[in-house]
N, C-alpha and C positions, 0 to 999 in steps of 0.2 A: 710447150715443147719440153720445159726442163723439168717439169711435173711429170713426163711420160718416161723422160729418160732413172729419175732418182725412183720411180716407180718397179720399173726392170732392174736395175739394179739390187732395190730392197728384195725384188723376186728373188734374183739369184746369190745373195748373199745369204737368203735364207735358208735356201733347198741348197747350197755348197754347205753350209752349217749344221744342219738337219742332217746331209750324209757323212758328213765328219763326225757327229754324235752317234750316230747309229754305227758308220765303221771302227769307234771307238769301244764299244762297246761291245765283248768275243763272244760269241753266239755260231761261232765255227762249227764245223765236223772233223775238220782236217783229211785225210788221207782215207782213214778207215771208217767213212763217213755210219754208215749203215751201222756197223755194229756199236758207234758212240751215239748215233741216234738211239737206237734202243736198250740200250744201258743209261739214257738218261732217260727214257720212258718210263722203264722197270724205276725207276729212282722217286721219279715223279707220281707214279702210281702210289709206291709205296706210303709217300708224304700223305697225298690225299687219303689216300682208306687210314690211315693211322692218324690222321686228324681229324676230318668227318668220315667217321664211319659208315653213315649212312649213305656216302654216297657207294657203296657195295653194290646196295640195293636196284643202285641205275645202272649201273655194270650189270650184273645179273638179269635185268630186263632189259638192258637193248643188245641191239643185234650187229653193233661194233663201237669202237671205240676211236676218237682220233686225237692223239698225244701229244700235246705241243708243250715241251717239256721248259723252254727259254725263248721270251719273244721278247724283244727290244725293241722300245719305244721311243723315241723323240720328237722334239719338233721346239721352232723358235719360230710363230706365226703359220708357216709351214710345218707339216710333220711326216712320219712315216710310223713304220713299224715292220719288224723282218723276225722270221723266225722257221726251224724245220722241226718237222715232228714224225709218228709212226703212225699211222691206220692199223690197228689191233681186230680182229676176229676172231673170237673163241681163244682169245689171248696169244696169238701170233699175229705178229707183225706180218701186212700183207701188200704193204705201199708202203713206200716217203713220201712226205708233201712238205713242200714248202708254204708259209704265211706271207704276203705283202698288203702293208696298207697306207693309203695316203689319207692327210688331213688340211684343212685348213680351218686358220680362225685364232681365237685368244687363247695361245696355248705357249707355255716355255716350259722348260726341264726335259726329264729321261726319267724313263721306269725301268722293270724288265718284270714282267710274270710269264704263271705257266697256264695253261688251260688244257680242259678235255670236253670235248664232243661228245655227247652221248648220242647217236642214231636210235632212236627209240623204235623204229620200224625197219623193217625190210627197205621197203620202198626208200624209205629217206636214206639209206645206206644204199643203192643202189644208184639214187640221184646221183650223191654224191661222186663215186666211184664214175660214172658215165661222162660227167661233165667236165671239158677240161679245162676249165677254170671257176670251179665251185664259188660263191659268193654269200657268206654269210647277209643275211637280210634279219628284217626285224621282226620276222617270225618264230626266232629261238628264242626260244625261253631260256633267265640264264636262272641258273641257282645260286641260292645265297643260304651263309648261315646266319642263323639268329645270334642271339648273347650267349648262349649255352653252347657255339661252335657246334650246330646243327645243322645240317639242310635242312629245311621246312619242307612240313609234310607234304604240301600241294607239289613239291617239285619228286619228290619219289613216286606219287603218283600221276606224272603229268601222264598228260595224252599227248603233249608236245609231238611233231615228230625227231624234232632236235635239242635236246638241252647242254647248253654248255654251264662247266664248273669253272670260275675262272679263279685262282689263289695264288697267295706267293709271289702280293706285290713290293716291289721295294724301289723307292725312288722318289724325282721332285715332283711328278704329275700325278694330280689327282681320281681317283678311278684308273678302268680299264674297260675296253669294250673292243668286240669285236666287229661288231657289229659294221660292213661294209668290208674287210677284209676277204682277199682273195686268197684260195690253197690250189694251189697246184700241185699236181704228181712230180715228181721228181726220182733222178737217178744217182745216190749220194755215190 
C-alpha cells in the first residue's frame, strides 16, 4: 500500500514540476497574439533560409508551410512541450495552431527550439488543415544538416509528404523531436 501511495505521489510531483518548468519558461502571445505570432515566423523564417539555405528549395516545393517559431520543452521523468505557430500559404499566414506534447521515461532538463513543416503535397496540406487535432507520426521525414550546415540532398528532394526542419536548439535535453505531438487550430 505505501509503494502505491509514494508512487502517486512521485506522479504528481513530477507533472506539478514539469508544468512549472514549462510555465516558467515565456513562450506567450500576449494580447496581440496573431500579429506576435507572425512577427516571430517572419523572424524564424529569416534565421532558417539564412543559415541553411537550402532549405528555400522546400519552401519553393511544398505547397505550405507551418511555423513554430518557440516551443518549450520540459520534463523531470514526466515531460511535456507547448508551443504556437502560423500555417503559411504562398507566404501568408492562413491559421494559428498551437503545439502540445507529452512524454514519459529518462528525461530531466528544458530546451526550447523552433521547427517548420514542410507539406510537400496538396493532400498532406489539406490532411492537416481538416483534422482537428493533427498528430505528428513517424512518417515525416525530418531534415538535417551535414558539417557544412546543409540540408542533405535526399531531404530537398524527398517525396516525403511531410518534412520537418527542426533548429535552434538550446537547453539541458538532448535532441528534439516531434514526433507524437499534437497542433491544433487556434484563435490567438
Amino acid at each position: 500500500m505505501q509503494i502505491s501511495k509514494f508512487t502517486r505521489r512521485g506522479l504528481l510531483a513530477g507533472m506539478v514540476g514539469a508544468g512549472m518548468a514549462l510555465a516558467a519558461c515565456d513562450n506567450s502571445v500576449g494580447s496581440n497574439g496573431g500579429a506576435r505570432i507572425d512577427a516571430r515566423a517572419d523572424s524564424t523564417l529569416t534565421y532558417l533560409y539564412n543559415r541553411y539555405p537550402d532549405a528555400r528549395q522546400l519552401a519553393e516545393k511544398s505547397s505550405g508551410q507551418l511555423v513554430m517559431p518557440l516551443v518549450t520543452e520540459a520534463g523531470f521523468g514526466l515531460g511535456g512541450a507547448y508551443g504556437r505557430g502560423a500555417l503559411r500559404i504562398n507566404g501568408v499566414t492562413v491559421d494559428y495552431y498551437s503545439l502540445t506534447q507529452a512524454s514519459a521515461g529518462l528525461q530531466i532538463g528544458a530546451q526550447q527550439f523552433a521547427h517548420v513543416l514542410f507539406f510537400m503535397t496538396d493532400e498532406a496540406l489539406q490532411d492537416f488543415r481538416a483534422d482537428a487535432g493533427w498528430v505528428a507520426s513517424a512518417d515525416i521525414k525530418y531534415a538535417f544538416q551535414n558539417e557544412g550546415d546543409r540540408l542533405t540532398a535526399d531531404t530537398i528532394t524527398s517525396s516525403s509528404p511531410v518534412v520537418a526542419v527542426v533548429f535552434g536548439q538550446a537547453g539541458l535535453i538532448a535532441g528534439a523531436s516531434i514526433e507524437g505531438a499534437k497542433y491544433t487550430r487556434i484563435i490567438p
